[in-house]
Backbone as JSON Lines, residues from 0, in Angstrom:
{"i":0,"aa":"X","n":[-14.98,6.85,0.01],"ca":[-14.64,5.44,0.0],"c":[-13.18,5.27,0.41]}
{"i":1,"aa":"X","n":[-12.73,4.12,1.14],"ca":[-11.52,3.46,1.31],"c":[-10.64,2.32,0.1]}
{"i":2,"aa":"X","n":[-9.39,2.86,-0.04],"ca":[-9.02,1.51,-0.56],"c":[-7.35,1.7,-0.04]}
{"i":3,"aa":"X","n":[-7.03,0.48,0.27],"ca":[-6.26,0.03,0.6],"c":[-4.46,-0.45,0.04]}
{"i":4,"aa":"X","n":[-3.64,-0.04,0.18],"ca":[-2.19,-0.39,-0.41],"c":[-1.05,-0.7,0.13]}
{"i":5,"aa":"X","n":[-0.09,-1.72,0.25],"ca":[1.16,-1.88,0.55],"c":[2.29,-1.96,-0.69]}
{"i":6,"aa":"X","n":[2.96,-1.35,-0.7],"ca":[3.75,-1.17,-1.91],"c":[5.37,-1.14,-1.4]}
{"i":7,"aa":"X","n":[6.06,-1.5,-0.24],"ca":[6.93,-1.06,0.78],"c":[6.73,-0.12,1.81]}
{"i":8,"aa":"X","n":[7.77,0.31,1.74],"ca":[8.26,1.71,3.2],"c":[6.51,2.76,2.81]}
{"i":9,"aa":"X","n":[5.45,2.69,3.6],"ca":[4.81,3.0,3.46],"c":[4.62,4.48,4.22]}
{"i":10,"aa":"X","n":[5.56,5.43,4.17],"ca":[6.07,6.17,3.5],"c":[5.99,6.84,2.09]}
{"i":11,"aa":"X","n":[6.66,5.96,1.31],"ca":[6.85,6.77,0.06],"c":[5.24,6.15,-0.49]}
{"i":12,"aa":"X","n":[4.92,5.28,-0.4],"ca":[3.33,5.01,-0.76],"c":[2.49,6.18,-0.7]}
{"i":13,"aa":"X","n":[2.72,6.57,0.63],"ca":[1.66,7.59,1.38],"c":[1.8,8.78,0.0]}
{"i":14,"aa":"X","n":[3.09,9.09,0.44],"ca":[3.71,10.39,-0.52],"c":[3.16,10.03,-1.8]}
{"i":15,"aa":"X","n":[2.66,9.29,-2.87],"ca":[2.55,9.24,-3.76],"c":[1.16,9.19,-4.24]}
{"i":16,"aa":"X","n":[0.14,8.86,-3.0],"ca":[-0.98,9.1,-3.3],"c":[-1.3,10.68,-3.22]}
{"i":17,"aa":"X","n":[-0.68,11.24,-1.91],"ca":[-0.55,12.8,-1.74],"c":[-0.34,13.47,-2.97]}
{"i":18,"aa":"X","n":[0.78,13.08,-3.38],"ca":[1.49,14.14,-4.45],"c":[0.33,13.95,-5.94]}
{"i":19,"aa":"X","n":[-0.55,12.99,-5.96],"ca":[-1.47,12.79,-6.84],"c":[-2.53,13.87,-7.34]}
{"i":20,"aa":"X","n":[-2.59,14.3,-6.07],"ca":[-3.75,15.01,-5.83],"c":[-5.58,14.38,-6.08]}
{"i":21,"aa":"X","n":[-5.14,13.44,-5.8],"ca":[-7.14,12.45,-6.36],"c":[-7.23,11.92,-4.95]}
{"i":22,"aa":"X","n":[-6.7,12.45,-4.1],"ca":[-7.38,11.74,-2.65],"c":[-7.49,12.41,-2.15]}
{"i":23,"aa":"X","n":[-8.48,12.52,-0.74],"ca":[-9.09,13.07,0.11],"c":[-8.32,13.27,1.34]}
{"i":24,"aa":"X","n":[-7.9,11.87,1.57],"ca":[-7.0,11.72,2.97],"c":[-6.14,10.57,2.85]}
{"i":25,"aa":"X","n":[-5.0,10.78,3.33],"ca":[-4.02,9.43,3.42],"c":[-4.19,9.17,5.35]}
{"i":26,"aa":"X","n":[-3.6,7.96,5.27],"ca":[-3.24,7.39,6.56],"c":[-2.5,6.3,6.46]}
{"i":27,"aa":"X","n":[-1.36,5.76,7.14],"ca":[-0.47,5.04,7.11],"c":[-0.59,3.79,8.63]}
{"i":28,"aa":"X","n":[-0.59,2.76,8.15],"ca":[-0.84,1.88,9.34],"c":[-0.41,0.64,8.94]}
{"i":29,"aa":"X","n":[-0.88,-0.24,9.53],"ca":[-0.79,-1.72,9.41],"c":[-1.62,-2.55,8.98]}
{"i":30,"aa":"X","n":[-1.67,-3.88,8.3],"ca":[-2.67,-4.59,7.77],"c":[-2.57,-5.77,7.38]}
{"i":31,"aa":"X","n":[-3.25,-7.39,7.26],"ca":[-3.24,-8.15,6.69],"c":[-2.0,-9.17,8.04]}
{"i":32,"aa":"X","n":[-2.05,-8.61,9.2],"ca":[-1.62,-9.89,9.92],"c":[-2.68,-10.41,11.12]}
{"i":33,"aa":"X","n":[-1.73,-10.62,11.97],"ca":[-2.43,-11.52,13.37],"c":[-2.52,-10.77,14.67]}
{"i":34,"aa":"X","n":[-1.28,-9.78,14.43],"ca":[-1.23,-9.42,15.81],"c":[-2.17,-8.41,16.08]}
{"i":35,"aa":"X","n":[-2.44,-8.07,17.29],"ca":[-3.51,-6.46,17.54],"c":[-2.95,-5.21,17.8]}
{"i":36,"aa":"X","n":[-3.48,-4.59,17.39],"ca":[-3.14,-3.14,17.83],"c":[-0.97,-3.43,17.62]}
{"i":37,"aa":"X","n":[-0.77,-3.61,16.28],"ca":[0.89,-3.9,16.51],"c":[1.35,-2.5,16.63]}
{"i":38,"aa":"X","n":[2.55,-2.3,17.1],"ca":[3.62,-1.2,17.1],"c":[4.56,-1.43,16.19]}
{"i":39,"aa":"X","n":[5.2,-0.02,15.55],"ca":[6.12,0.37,14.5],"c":[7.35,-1.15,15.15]}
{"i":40,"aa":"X","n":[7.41,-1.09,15.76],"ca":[8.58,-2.16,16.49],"c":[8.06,-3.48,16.17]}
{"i":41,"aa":"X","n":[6.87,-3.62,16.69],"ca":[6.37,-5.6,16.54],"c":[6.52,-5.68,15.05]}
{"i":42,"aa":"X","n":[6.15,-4.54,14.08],"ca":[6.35,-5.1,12.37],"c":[7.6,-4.94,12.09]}
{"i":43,"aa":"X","n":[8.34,-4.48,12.4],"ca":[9.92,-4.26,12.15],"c":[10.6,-5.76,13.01]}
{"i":44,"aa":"X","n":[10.1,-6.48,13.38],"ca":[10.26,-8.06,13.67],"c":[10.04,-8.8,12.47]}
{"i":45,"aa":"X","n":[9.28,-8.52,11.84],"ca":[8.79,-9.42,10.43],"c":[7.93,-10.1,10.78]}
{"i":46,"aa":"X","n":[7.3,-10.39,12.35],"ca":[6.64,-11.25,12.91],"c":[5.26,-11.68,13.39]}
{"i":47,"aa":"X","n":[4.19,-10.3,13.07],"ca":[3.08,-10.41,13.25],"c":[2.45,-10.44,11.8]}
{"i":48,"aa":"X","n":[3.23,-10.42,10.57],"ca":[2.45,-10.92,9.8],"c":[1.44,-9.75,8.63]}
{"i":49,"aa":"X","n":[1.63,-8.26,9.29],"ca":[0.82,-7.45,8.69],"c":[2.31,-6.51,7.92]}
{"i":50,"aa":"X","n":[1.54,-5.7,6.83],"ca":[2.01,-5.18,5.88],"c":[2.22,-4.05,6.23]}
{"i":51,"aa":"X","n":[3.15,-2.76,6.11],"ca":[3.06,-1.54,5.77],"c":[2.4,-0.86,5.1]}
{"i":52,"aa":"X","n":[1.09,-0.42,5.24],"ca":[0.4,0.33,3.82],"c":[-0.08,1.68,4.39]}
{"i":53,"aa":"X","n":[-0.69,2.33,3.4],"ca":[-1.59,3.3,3.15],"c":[-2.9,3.45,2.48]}
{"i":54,"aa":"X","n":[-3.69,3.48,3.87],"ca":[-4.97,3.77,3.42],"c":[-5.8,5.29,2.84]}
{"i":55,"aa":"X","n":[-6.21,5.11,1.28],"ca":[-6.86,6.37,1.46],"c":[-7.87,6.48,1.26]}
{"i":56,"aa":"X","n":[-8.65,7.75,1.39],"ca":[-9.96,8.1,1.68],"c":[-10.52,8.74,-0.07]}
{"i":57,"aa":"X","n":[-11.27,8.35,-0.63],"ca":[-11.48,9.02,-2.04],"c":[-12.61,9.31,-2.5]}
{"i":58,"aa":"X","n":[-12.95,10.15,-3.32],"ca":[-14.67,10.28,-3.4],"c":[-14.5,9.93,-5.0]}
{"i":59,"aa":"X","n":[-15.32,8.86,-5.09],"ca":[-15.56,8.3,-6.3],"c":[-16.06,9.3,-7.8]}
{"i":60,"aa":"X","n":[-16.9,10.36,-7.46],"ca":[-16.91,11.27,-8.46],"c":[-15.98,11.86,-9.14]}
{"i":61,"aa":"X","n":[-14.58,12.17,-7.98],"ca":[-13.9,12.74,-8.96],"c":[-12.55,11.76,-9.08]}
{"i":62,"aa":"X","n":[-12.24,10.5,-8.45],"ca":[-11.54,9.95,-8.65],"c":[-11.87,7.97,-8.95]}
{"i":63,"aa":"X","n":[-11.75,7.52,-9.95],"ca":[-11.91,6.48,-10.13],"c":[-11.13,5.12,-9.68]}
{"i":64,"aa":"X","n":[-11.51,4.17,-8.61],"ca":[-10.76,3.61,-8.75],"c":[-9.24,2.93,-9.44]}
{"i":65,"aa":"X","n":[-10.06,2.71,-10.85],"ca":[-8.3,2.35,-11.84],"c":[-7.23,3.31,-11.78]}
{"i":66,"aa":"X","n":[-7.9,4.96,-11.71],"ca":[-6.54,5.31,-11.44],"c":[-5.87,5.15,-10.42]}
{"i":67,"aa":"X","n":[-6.3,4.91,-8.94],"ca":[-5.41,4.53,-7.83],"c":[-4.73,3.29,-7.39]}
{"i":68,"aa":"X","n":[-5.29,2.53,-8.9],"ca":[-4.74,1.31,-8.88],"c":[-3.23,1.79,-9.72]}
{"i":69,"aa":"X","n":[-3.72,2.26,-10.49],"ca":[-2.39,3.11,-11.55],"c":[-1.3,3.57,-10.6]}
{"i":70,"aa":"X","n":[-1.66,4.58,-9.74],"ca":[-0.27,4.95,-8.46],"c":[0.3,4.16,-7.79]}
{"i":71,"aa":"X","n":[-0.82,3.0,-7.85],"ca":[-0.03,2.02,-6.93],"c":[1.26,1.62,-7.31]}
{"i":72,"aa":"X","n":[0.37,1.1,-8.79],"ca":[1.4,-0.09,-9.81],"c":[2.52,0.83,-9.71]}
{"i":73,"aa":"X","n":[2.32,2.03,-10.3],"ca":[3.67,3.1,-10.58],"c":[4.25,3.18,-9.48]}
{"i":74,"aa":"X","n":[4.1,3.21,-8.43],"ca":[4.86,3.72,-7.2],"c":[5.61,2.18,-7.02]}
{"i":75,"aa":"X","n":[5.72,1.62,-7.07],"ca":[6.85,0.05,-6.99],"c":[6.96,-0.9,-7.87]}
{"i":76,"aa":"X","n":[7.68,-1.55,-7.47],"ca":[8.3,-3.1,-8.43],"c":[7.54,-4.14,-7.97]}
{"i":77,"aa":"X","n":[6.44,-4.75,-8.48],"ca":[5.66,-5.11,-8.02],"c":[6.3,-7.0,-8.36]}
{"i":78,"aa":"X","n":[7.07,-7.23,-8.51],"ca":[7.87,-8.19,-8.92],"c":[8.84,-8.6,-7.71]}
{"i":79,"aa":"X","n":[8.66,-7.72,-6.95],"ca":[9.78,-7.88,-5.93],"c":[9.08,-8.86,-4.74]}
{"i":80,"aa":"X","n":[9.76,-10.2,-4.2],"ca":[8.71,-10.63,-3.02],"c":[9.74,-10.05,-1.75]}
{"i":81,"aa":"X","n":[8.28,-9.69,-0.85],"ca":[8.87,-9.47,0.42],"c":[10.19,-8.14,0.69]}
{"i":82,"aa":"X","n":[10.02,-7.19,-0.12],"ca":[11.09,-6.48,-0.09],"c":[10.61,-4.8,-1.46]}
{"i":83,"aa":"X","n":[10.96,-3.72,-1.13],"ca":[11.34,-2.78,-1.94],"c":[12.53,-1.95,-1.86]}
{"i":84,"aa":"X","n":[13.48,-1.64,-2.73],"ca":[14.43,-1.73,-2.81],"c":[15.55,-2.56,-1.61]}
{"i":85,"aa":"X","n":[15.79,-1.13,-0.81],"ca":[16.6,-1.66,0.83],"c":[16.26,-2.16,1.63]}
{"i":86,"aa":"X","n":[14.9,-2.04,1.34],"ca":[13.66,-2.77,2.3],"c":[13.38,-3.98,2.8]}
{"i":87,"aa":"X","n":[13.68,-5.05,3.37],"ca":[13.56,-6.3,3.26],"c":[12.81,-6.99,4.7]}
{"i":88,"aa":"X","n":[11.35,-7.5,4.24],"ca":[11.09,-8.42,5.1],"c":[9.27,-8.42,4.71]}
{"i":89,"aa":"X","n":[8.87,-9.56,4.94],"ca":[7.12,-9.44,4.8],"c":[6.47,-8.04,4.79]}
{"i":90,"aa":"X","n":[6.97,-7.2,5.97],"ca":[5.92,-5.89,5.83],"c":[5.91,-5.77,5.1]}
{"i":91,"aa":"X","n":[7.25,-5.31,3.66],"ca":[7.24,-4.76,2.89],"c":[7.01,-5.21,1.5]}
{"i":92,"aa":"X","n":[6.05,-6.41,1.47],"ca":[5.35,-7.16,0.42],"c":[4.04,-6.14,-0.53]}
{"i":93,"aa":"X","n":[4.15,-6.39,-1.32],"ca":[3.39,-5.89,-2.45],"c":[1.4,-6.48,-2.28]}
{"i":94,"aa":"X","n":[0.46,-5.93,-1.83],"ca":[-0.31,-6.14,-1.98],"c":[-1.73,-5.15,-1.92]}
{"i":95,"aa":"X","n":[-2.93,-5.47,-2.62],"ca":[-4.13,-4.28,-2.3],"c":[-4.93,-5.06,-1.64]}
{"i":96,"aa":"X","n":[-5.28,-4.63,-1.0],"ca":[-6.31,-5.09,0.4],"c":[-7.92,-4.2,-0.06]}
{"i":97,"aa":"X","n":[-9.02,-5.31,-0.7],"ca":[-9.75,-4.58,-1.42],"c":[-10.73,-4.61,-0.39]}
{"i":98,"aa":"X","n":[-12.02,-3.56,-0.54],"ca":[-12.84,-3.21,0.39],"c":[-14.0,-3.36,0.24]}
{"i":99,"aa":"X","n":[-14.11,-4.25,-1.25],"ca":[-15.46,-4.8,-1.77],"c":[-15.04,-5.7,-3.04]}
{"i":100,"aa":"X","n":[-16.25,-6.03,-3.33],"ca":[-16.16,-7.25,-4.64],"c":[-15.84,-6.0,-5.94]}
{"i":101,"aa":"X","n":[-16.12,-5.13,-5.84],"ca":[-15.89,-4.23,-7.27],"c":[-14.27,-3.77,-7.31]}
{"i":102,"aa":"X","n":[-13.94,-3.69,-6.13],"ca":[-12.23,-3.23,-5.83],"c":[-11.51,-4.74,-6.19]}
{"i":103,"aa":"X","n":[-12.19,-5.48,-6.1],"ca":[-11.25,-6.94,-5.99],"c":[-11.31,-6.86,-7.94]}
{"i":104,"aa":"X","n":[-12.3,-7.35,-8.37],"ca":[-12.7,-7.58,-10.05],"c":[-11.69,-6.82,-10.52]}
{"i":105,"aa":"X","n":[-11.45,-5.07,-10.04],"ca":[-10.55,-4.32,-10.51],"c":[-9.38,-4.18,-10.57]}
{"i":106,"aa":"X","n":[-8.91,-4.79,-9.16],"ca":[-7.69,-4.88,-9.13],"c":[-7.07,-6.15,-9.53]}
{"i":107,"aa":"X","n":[-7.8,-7.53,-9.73],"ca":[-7.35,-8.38,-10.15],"c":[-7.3,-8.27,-12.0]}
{"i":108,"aa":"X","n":[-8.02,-7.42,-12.5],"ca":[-7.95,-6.66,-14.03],"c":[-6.57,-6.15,-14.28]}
{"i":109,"aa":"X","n":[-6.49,-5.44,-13.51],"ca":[-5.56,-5.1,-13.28],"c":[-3.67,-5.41,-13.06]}
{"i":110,"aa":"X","n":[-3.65,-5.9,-12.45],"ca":[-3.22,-6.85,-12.19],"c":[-2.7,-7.57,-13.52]}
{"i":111,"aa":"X","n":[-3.61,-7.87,-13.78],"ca":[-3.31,-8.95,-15.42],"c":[-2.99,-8.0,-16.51]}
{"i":112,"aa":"X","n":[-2.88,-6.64,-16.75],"ca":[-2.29,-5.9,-17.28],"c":[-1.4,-5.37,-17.2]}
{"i":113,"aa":"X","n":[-0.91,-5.25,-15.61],"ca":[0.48,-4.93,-15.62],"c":[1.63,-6.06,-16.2]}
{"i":114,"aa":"X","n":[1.09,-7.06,-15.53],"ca":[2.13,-8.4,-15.88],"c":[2.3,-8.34,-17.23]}
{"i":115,"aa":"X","n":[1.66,-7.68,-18.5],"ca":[1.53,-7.54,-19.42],"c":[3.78,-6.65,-19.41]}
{"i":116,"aa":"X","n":[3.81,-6.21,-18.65],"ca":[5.25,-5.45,-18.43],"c":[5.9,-5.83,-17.86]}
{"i":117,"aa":"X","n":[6.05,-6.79,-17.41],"ca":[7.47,-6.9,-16.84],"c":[7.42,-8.7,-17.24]}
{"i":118,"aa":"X","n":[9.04,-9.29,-17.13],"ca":[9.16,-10.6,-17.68],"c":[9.1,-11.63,-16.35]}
{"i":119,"aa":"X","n":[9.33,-10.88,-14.83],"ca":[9.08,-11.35,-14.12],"c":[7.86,-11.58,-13.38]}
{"i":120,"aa":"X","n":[6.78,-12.79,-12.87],"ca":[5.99,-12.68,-12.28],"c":[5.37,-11.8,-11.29]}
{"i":121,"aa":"X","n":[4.4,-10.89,-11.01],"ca":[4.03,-9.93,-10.29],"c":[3.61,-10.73,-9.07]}
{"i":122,"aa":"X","n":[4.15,-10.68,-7.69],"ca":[3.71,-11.26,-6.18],"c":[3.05,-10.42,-5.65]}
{"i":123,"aa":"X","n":[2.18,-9.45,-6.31],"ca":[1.25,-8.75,-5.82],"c":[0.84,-9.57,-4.82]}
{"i":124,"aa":"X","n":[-0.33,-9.25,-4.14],"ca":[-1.32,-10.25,-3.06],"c":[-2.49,-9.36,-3.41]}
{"i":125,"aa":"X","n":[-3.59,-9.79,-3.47],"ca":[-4.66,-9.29,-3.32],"c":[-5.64,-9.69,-3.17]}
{"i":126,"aa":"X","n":[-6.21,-9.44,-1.73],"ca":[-6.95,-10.18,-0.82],"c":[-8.06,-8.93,-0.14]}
{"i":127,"aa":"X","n":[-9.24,-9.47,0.33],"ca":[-10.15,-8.85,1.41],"c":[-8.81,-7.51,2.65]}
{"i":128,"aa":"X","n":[-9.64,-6.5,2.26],"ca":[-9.19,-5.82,3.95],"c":[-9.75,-6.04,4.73]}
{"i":129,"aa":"X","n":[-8.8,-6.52,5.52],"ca":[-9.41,-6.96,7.7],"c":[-8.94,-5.34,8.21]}
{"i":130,"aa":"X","n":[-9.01,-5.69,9.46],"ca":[-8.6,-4.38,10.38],"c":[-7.27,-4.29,10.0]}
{"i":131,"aa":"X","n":[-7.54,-2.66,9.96],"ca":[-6.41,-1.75,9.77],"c":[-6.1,-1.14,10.66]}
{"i":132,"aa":"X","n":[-4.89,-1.21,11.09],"ca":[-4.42,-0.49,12.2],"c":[-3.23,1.24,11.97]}
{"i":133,"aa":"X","n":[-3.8,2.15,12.65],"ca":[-3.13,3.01,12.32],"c":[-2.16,2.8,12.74]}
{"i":134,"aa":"X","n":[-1.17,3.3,12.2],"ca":[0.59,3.67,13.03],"c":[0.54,5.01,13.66]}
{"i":135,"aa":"X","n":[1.58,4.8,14.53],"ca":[1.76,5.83,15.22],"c":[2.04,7.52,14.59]}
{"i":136,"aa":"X","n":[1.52,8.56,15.3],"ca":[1.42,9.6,14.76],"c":[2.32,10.31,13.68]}
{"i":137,"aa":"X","n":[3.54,9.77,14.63],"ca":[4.61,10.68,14.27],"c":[5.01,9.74,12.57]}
{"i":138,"aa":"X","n":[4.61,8.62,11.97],"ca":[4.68,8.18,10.69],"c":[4.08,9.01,9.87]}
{"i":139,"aa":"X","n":[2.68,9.39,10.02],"ca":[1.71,10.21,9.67],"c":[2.17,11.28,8.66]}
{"i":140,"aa":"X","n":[2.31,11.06,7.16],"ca":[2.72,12.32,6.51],"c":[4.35,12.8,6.73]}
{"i":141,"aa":"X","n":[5.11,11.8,7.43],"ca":[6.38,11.47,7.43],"c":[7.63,12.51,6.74]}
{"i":142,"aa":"X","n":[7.37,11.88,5.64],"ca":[8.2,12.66,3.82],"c":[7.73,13.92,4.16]}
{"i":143,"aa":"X","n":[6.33,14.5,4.2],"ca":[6.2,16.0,3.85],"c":[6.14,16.56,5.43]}
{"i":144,"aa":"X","n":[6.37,16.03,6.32],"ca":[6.68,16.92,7.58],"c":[8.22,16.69,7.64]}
{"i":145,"aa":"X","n":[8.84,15.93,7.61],"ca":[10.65,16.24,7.42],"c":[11.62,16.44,6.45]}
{"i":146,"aa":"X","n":[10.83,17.16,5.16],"ca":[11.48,16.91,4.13],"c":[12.01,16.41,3.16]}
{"i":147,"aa":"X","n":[12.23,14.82,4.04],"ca":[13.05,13.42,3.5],"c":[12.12,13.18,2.49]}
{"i":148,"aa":"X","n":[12.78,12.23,1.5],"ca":[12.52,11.36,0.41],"c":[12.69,10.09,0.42]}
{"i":149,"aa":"X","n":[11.73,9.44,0.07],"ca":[12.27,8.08,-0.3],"c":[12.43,7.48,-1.22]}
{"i":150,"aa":"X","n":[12.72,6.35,-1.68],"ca":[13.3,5.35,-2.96],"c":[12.6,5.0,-3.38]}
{"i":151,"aa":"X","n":[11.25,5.17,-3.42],"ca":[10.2,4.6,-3.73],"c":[9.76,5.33,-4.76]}
């Protein structure tokens, strides 16, 4: 199964489902705008409207949805609009892009439990996934092919 995440620099997203070990496959792309087939450049405009995320691949036997809702929440400030830490602009908006009515129920559960923590309103988004667009290769596993870290 697929489910879907923007949490910022999708990047350290990626890295955090990886370092989990409950997924199958990561992939890093684009999601939730207008434009087609965008480039690392058209979203670094702020202007077509789609998110930075990471999609991963999971087999429901040994990994349950809630917990990858759990990495999500943990991996950012879900309070933050339009921005994670240095990060600033729409891509880098907080949202799960669900892939059925059982991912939506869950993550909107969800959702209402985190807010349970923090005093500021959560600008999560959580909406239907449309087409996902991959990013370019060289994003692909980023953090663990150059070493780097991110703030995330």
């Amino acid at each position: 199964m697929k489910a879907t995440f923007a949490a910022g620099c999708f990047w350290g997203v990626e890295e955090a489902f990886r370092r989990s070990g409950k997924v199958l496959d990561t992939c890093v792309g684009y999601i939730g705008g207008y434009a087609l087939n965008p480039s690392y450049k058209q979203i670094c405009s702020d202007k077509t409207g789609h998110a930075e995320a990471c999609q991963v691949e999971y087999d429901p036997a040994m990994v349950e949805y809630s917990e990858l809702l759990r990495i999500f929440w943990a991996s950012h400030d879900p309070t933050q609009l339009n921005r994670q830490g240095p990060d600033r602009g729409s891509q880098y908006r907080s949202a799960i892009f669900c892939h059925d009515q059982e991912q939506e129920r869950e993550a909107l559960a969800s959702k209402e439990v985190e807010q349970a923590k923090y005093s500021k309103p959560i600008v999560t988004e959580i909406k239907p996934a449309d087409q996902f667009w991959r990013a370019e290769d060289y994003h692909q596993q980023y953090l663990a092919k150059t070493g780097r870290v991110c703030h995330i």
